[in-house]
PDB file of N, CA, C and O in Angstrom:
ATOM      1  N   UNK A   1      61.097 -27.722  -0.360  1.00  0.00           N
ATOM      2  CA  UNK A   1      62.073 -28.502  -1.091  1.00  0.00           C
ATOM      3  C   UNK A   1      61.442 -29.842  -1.458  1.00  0.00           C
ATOM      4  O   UNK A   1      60.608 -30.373  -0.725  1.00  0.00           O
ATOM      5  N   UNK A   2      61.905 -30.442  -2.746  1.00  0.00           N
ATOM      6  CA  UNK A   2      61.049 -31.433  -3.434  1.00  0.00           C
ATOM      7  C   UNK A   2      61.975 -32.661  -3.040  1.00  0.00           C
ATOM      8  O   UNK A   2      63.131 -32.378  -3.355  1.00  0.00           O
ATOM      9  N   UNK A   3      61.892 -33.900  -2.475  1.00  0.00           N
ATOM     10  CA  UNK A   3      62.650 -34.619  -2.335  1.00  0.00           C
ATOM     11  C   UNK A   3      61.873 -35.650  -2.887  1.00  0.00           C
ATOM     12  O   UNK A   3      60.695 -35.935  -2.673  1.00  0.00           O
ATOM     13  N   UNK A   4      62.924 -36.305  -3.825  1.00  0.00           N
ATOM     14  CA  UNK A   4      61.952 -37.276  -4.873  1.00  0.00           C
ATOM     15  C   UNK A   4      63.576 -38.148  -5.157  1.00  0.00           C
ATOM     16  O   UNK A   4      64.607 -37.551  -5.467  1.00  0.00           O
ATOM     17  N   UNK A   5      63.476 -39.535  -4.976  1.00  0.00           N
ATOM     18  CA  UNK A   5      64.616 -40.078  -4.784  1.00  0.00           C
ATOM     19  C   UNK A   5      65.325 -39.889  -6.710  1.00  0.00           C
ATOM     20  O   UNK A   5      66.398 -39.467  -7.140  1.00  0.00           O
ATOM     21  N   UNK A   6      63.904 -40.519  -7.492  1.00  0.00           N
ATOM     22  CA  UNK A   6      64.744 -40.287  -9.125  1.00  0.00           C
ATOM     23  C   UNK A   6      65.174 -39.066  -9.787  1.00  0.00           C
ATOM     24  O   UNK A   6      65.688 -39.189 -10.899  1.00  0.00           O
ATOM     25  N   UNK A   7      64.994 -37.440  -9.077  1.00  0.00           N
ATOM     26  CA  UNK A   7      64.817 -36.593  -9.558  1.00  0.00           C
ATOM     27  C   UNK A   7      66.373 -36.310  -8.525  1.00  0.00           C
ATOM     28  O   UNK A   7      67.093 -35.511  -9.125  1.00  0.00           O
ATOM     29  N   UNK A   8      66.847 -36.656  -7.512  1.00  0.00           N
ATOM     30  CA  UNK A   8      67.801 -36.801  -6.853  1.00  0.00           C
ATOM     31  C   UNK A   8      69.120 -37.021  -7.855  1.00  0.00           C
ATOM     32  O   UNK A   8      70.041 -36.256  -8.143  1.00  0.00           O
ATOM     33  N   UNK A   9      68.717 -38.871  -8.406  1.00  0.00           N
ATOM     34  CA  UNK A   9      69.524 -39.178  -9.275  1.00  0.00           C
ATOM     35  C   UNK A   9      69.898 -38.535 -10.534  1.00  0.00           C
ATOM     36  O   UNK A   9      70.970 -38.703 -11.114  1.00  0.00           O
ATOM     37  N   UNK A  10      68.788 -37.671 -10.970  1.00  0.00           N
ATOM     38  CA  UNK A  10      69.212 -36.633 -12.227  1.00  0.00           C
ATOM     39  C   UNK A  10      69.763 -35.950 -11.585  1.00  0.00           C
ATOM     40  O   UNK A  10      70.755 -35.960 -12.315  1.00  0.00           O
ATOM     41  N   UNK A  11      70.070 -35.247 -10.736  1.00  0.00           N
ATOM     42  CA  UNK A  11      70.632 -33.831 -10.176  1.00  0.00           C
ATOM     43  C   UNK A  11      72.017 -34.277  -9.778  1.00  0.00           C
ATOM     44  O   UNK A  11      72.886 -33.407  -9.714  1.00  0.00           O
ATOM     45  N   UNK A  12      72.400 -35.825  -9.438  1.00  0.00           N
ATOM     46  CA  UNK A  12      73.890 -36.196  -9.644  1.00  0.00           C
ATOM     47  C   UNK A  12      73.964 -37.191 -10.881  1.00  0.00           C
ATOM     48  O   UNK A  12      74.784 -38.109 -10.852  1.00  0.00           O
ATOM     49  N   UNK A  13      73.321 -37.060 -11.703  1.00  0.00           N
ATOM     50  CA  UNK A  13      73.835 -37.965 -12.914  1.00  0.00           C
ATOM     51  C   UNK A  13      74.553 -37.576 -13.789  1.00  0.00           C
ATOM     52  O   UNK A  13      74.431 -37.947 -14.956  1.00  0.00           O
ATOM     53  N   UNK A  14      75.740 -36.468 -13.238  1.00  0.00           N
ATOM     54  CA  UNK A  14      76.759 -36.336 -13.818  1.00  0.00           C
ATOM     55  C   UNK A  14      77.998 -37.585 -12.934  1.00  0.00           C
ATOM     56  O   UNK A  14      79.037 -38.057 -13.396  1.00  0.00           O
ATOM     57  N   UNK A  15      77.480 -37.772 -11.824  1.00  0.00           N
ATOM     58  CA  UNK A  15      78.644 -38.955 -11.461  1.00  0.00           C
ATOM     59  C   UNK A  15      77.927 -40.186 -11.953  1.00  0.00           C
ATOM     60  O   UNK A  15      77.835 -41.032 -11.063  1.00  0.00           O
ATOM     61  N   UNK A  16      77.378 -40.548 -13.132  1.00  0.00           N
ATOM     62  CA  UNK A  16      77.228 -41.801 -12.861  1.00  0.00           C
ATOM     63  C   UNK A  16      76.783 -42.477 -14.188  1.00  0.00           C
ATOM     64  O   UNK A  16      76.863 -41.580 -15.028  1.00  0.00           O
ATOM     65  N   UNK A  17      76.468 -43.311 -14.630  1.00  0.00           N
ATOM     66  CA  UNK A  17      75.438 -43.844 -15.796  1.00  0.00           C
ATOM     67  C   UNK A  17      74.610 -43.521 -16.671  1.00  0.00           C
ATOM     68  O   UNK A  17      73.684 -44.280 -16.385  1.00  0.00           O
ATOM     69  N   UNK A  18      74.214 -42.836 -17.687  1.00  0.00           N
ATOM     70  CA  UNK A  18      73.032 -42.067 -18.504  1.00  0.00           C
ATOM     71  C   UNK A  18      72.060 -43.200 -18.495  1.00  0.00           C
ATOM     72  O   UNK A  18      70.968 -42.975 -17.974  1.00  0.00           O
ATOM     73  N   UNK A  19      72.399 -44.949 -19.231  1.00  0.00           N
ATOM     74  CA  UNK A  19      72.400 -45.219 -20.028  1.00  0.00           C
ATOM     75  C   UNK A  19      71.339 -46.280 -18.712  1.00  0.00           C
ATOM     76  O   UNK A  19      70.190 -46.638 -18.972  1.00  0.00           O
ATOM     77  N   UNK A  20      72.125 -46.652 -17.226  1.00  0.00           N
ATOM     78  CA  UNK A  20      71.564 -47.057 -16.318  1.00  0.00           C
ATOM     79  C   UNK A  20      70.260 -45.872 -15.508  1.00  0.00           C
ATOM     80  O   UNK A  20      69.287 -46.147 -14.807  1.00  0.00           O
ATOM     81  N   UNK A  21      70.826 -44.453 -16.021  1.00  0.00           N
ATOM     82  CA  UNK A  21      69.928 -43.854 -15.264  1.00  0.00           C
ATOM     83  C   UNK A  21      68.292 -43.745 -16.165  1.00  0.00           C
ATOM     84  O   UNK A  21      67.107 -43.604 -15.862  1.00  0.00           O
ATOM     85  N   UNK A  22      68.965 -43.881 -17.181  1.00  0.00           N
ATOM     86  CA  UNK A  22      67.163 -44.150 -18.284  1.00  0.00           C
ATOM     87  C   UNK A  22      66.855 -45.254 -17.844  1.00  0.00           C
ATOM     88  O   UNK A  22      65.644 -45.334 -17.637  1.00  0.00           O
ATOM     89  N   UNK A  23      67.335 -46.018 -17.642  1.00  0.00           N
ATOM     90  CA  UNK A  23      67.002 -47.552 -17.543  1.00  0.00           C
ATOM     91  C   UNK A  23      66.038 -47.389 -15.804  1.00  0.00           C
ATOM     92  O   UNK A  23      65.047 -48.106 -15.667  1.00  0.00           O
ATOM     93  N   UNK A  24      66.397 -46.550 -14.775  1.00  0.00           N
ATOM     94  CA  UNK A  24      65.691 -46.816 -13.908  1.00  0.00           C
ATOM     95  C   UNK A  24      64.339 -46.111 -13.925  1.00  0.00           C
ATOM     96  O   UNK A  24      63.448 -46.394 -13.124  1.00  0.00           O
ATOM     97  N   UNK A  25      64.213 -45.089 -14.968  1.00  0.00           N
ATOM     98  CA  UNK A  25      63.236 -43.609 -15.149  1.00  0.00           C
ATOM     99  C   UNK A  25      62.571 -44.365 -15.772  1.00  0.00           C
ATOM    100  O   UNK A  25      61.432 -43.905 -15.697  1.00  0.00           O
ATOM    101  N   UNK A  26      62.548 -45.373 -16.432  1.00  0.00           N
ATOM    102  CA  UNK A  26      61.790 -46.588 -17.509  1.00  0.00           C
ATOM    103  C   UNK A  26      60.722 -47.009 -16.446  1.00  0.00           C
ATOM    104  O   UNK A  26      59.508 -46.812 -16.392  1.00  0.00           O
ATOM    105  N   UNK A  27      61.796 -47.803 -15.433  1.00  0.00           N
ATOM    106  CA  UNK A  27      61.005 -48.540 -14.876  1.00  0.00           C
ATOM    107  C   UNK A  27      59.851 -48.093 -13.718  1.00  0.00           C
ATOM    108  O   UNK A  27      58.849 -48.593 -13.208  1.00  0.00           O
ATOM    109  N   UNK A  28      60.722 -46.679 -13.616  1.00  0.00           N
ATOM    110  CA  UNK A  28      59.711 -46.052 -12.517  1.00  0.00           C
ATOM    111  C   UNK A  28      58.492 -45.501 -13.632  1.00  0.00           C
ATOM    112  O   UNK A  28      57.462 -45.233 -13.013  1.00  0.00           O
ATOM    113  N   UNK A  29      58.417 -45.362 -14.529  1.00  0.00           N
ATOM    114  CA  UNK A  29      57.310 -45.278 -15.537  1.00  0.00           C
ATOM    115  C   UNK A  29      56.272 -46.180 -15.553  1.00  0.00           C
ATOM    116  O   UNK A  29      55.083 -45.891 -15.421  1.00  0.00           O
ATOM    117  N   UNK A  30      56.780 -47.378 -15.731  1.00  0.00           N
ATOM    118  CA  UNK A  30      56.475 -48.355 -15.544  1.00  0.00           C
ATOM    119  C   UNK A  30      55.324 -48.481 -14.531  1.00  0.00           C
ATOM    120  O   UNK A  30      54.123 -48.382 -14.784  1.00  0.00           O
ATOM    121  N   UNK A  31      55.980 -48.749 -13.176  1.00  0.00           N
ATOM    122  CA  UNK A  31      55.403 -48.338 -12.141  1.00  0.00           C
ATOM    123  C   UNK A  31      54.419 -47.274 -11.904  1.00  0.00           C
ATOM    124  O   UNK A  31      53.274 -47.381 -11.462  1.00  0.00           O
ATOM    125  N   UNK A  32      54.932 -46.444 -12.198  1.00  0.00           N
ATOM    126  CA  UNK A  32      53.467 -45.583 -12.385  1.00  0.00           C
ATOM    127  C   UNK A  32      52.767 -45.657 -13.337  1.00  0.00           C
ATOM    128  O   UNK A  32      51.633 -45.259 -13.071  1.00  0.00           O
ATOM    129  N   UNK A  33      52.907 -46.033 -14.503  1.00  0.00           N
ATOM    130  CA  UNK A  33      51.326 -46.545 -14.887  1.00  0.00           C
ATOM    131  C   UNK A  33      50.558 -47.583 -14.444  1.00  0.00           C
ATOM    132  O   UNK A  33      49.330 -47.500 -14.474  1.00  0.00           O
ATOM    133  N   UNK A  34      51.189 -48.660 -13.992  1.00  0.00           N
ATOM    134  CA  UNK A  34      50.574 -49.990 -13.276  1.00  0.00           C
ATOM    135  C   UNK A  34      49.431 -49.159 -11.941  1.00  0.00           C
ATOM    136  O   UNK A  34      48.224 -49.293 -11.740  1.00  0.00           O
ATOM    137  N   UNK A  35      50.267 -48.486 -11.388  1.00  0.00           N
ATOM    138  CA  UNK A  35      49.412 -48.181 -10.250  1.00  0.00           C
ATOM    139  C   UNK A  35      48.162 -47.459 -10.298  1.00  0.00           C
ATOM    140  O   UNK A  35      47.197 -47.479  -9.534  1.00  0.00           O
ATOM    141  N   UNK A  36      48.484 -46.543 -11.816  1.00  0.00           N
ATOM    142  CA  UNK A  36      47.701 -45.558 -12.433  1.00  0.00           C
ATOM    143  C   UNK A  36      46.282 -46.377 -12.962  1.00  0.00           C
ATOM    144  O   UNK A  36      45.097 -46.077 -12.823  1.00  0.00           O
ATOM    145  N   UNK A  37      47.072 -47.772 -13.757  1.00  0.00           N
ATOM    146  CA  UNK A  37      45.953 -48.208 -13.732  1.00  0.00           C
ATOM    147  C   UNK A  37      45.319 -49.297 -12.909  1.00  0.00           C
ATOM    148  O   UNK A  37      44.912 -50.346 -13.409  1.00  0.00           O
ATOM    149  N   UNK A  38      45.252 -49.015 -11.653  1.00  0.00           N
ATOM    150  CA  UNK A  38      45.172 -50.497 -10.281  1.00  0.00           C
ATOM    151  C   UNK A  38      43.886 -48.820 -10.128  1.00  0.00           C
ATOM    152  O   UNK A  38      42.658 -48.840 -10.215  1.00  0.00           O
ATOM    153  N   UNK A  39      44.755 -47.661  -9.902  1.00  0.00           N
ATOM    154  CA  UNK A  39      43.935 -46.770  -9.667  1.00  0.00           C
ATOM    155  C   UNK A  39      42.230 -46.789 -10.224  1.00  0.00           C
ATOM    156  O   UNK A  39      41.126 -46.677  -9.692  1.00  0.00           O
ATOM    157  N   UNK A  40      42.832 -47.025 -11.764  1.00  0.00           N
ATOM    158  CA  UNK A  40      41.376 -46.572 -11.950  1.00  0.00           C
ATOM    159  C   UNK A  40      40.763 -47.821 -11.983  1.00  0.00           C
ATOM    160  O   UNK A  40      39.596 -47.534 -12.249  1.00  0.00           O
ATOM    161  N   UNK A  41      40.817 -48.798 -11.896  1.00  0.00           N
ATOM    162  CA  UNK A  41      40.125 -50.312 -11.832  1.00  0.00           C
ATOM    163  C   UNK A  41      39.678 -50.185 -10.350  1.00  0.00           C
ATOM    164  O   UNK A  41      38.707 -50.864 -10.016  1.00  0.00           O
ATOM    165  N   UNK A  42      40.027 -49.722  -9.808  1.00  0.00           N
ATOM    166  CA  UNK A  42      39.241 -49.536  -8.333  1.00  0.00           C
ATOM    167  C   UNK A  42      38.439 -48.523  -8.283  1.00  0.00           C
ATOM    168  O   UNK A  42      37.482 -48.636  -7.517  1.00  0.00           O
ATOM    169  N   UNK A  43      38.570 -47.368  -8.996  1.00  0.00           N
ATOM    170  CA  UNK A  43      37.324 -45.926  -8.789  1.00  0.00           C
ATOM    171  C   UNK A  43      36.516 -46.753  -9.887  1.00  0.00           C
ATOM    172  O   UNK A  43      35.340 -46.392  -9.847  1.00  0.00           O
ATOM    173  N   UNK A  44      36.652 -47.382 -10.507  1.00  0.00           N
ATOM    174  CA  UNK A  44      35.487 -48.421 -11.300  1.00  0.00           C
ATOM    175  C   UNK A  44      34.342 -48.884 -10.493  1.00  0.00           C
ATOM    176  O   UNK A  44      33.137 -48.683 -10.647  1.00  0.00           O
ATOM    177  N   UNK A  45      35.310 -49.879  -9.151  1.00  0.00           N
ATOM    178  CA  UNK A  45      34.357 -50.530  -8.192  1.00  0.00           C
ATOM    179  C   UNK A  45      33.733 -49.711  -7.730  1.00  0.00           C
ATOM    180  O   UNK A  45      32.628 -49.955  -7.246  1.00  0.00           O
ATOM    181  N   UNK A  46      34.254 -48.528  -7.747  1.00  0.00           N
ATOM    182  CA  UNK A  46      33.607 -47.649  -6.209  1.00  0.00           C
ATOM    183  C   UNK A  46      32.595 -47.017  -6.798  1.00  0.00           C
ATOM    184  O   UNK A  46      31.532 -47.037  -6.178  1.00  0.00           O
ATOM    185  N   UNK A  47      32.625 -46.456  -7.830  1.00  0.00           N
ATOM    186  CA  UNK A  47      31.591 -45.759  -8.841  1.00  0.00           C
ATOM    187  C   UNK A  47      30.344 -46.759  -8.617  1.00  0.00           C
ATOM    188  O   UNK A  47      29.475 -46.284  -9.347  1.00  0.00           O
ATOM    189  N   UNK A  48      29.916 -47.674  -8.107  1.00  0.00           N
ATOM    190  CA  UNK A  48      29.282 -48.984  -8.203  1.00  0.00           C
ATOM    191  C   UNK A  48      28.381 -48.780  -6.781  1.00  0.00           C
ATOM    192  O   UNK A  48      27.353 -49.339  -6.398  1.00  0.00           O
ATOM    193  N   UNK A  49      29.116 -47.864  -6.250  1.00  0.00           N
ATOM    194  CA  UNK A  49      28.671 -47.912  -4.426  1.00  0.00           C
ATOM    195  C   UNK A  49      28.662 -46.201  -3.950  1.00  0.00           C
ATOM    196  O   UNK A  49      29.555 -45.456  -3.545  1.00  0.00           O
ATOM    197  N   UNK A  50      27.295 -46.022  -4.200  1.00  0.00           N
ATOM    198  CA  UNK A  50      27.048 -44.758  -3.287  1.00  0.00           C
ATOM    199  C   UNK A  50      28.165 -44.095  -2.460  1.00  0.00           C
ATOM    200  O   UNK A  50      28.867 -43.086  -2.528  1.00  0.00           O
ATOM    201  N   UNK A  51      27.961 -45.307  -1.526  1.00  0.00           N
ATOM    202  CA  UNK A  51      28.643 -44.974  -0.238  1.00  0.00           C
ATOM    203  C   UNK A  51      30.218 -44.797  -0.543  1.00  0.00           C
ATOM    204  O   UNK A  51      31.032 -44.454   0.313  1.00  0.00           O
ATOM    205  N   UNK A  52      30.423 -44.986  -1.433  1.00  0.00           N
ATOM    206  CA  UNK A  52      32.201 -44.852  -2.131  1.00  0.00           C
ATOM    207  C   UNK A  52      32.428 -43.599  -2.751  1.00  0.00           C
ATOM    208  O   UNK A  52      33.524 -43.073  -2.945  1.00  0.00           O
ATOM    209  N   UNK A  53      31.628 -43.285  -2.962  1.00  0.00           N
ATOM    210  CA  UNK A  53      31.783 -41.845  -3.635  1.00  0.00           C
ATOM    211  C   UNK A  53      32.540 -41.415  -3.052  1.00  0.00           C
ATOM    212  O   UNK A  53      33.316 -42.346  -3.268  1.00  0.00           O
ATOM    213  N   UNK A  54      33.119 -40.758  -2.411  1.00  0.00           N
ATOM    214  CA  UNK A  54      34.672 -40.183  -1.699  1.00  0.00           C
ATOM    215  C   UNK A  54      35.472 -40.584  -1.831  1.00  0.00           C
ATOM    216  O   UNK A  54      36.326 -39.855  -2.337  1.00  0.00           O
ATOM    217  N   UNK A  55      35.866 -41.975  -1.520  1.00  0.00           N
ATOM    218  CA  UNK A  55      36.771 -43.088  -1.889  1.00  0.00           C
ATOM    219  C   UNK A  55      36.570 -42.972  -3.652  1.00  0.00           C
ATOM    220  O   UNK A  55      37.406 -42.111  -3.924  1.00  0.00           O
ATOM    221  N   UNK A  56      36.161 -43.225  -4.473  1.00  0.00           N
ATOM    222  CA  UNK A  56      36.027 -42.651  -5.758  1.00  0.00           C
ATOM    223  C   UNK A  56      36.609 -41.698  -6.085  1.00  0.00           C
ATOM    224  O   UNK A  56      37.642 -41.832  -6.741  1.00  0.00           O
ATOM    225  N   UNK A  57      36.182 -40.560  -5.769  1.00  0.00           N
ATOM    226  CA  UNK A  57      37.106 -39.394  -6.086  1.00  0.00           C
ATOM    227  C   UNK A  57      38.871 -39.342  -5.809  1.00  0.00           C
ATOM    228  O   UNK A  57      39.810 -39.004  -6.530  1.00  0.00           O
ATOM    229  N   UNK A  58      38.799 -39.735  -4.727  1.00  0.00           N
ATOM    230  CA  UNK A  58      40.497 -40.119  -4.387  1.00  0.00           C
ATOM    231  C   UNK A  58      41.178 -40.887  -4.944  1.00  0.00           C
ATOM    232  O   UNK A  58      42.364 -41.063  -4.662  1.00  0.00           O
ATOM    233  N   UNK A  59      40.309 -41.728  -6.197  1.00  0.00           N
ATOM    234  CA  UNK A  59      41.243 -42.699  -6.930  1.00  0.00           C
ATOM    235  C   UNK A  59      41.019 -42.403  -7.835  1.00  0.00           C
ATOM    236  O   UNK A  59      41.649 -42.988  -8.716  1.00  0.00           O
ATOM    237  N   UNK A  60      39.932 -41.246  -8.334  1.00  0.00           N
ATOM    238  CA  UNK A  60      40.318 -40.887  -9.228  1.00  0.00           C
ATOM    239  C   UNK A  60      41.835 -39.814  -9.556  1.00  0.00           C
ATOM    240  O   UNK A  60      42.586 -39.820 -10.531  1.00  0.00           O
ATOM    241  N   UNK A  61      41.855 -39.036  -8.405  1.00  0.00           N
ATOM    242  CA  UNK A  61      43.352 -38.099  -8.156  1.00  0.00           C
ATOM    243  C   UNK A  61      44.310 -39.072  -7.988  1.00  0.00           C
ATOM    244  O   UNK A  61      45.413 -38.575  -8.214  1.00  0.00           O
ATOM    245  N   UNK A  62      44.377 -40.083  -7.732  1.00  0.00           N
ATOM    246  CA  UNK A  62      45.616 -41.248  -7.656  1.00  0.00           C
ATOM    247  C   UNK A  62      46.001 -41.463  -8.782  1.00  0.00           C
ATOM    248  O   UNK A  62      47.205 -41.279  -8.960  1.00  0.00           O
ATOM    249  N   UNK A  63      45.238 -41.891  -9.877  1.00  0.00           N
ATOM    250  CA  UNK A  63      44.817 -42.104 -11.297  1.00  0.00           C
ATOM    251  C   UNK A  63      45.367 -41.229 -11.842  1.00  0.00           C
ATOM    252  O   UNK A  63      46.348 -41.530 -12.522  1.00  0.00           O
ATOM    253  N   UNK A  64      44.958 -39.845 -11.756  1.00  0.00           N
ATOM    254  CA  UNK A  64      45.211 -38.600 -12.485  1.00  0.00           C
ATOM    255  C   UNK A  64      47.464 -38.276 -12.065  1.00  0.00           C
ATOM    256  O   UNK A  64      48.247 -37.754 -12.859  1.00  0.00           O
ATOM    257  N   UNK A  65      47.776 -38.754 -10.808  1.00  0.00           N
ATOM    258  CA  UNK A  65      48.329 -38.570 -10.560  1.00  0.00           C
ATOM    259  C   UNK A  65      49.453 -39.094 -10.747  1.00  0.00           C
ATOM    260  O   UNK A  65      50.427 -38.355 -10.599  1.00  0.00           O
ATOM    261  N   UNK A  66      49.665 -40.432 -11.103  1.00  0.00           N
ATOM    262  CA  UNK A  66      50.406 -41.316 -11.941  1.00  0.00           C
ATOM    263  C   UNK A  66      50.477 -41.415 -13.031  1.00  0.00           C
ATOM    264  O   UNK A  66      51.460 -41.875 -13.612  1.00  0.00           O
ATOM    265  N   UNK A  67      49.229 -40.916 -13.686  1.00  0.00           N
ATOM    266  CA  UNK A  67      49.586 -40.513 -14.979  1.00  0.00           C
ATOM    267  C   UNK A  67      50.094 -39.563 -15.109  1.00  0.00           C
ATOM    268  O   UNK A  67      50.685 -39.659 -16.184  1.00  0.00           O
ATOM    269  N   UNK A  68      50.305 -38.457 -14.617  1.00  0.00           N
ATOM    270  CA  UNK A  68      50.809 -37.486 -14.884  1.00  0.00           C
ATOM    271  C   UNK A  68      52.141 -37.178 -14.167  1.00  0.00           C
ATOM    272  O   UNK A  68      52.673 -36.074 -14.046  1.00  0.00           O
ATOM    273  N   UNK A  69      52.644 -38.568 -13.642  1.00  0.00           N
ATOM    274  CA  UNK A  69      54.125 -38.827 -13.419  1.00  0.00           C
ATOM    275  C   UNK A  69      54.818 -39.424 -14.246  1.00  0.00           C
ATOM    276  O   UNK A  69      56.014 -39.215 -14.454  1.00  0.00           O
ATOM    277  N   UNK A  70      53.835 -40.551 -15.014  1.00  0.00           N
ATOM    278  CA  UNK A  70      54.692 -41.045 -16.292  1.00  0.00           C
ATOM    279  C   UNK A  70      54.912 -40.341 -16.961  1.00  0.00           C
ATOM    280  O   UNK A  70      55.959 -40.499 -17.589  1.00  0.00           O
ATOM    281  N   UNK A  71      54.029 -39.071 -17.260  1.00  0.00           N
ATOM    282  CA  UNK A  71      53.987 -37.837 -18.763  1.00  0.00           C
ATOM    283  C   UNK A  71      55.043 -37.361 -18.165  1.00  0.00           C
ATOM    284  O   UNK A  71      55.926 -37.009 -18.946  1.00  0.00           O
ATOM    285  N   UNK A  72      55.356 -37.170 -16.590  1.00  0.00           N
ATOM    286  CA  UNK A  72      57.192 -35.642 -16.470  1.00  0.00           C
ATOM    287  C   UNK A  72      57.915 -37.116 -16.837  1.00  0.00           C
ATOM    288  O   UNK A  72      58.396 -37.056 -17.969  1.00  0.00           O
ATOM    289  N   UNK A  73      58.040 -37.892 -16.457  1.00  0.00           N
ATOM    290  CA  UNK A  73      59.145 -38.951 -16.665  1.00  0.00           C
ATOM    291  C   UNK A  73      59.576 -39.164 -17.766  1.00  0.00           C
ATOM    292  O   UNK A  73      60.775 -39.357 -17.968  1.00  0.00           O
ATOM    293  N   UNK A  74      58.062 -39.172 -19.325  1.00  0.00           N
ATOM    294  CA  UNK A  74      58.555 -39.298 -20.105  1.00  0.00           C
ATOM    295  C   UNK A  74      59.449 -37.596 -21.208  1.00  0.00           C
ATOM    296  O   UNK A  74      60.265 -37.479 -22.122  1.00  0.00           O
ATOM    297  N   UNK A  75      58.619 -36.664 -20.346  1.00  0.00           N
ATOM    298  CA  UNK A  75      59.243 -35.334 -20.701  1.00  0.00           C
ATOM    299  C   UNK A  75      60.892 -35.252 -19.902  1.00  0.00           C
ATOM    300  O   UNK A  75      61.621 -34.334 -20.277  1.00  0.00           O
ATOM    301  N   UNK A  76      61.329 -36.046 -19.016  1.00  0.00           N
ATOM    302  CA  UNK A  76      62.229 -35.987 -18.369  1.00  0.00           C
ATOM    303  C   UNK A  76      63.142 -36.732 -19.188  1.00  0.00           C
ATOM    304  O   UNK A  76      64.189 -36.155 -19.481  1.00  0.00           O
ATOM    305  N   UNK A  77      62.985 -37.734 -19.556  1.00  0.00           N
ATOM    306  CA  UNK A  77      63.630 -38.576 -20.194  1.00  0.00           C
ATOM    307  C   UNK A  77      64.241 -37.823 -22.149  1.00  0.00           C
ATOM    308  O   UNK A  77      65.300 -37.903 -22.771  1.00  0.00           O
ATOM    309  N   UNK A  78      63.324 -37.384 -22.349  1.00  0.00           N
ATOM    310  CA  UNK A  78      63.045 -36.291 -23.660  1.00  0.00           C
ATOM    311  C   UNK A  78      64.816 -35.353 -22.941  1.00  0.00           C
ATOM    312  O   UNK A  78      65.999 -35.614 -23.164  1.00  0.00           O
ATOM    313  N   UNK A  79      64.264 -34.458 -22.224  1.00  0.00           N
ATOM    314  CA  UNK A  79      64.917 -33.406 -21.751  1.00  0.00           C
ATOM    315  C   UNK A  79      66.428 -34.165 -21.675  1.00  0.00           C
ATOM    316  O   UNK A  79      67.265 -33.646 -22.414  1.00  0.00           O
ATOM    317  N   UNK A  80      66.882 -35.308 -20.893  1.00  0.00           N
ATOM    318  CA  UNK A  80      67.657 -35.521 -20.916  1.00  0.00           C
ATOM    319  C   UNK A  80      68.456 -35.900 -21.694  1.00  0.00           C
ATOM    320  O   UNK A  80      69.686 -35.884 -21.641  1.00  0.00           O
ATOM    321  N   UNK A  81      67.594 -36.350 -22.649  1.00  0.00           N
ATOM    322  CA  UNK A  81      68.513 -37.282 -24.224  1.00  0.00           C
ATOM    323  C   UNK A  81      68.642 -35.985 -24.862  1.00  0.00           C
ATOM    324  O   UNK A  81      69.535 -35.967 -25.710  1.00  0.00           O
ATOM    325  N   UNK A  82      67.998 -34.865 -24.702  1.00  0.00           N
ATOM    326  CA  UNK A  82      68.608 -33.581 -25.619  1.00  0.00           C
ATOM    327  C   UNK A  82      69.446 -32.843 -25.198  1.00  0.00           C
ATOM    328  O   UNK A  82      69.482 -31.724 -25.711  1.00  0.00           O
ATOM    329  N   UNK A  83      70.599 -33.224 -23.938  1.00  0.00           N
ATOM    330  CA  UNK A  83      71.582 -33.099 -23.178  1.00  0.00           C
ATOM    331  C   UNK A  83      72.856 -33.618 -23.956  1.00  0.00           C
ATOM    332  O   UNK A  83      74.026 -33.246 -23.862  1.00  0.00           O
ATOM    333  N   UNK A  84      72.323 -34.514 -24.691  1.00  0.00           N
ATOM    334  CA  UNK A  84      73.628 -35.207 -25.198  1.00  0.00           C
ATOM    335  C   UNK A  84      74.733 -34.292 -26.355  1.00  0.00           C
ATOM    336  O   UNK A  84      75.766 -34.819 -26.767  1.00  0.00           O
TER     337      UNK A  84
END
C-alpha cells in the first residue's frame, strides 16, 4: 500500500477544495524540483571526487527521482482538471 500524504488528499478531494487542492500539488512541485535540483548540484561536486562515486550515483537517482515526481504531479494535476 502506497501512503503518500498528497495522493491521500486526491483520494478525499471530493470533501474538500479543487481549487486549494491544486494549489498544494503546485507547491509540492515546486518542492520537488528545488530538491531535484540541490540533487544534481551536488552529484556535480561528487563527480569531482573519485572517492564519491557512489555518493554520485545516489544523487543522481535523487535527481532522477524528483523529477519524475514533478512529471506525475504535473500529469496529476492534467488528470484532475479533466475531471471537471
Amino acid at each position: 500500500m502506497l501512503k503518500h500524504s498528497h495522493i491521500l488528499r486526491v483520494w478525499a478531494a471530493h470533501n474538500g477544495d479543487m481549487g486549494r487542492l491544486r494549489g498544494e500539488l503546485l507547491a509540492y512541485r515546486q518542492v520537488a524540483e528545488e530538491r531535484a535540483d540541490a540533487a544534481a548540484a551536488h552529484a556535480q561536486a561528487a563527480a569531482r571526487e573519485a572517492a564519491w562515486r557512489f555518493s554520485g550515483v545516489a544523487l543522481e537517482w535523487s535527481e532522477r527521482f524528483y523529477r519524475d515526481e514533478a512529471a506525475r504531479i504535473d500529469w496529476l494535476i492534467d488528470r484532475l482538471e479533466g475531471e471537471r
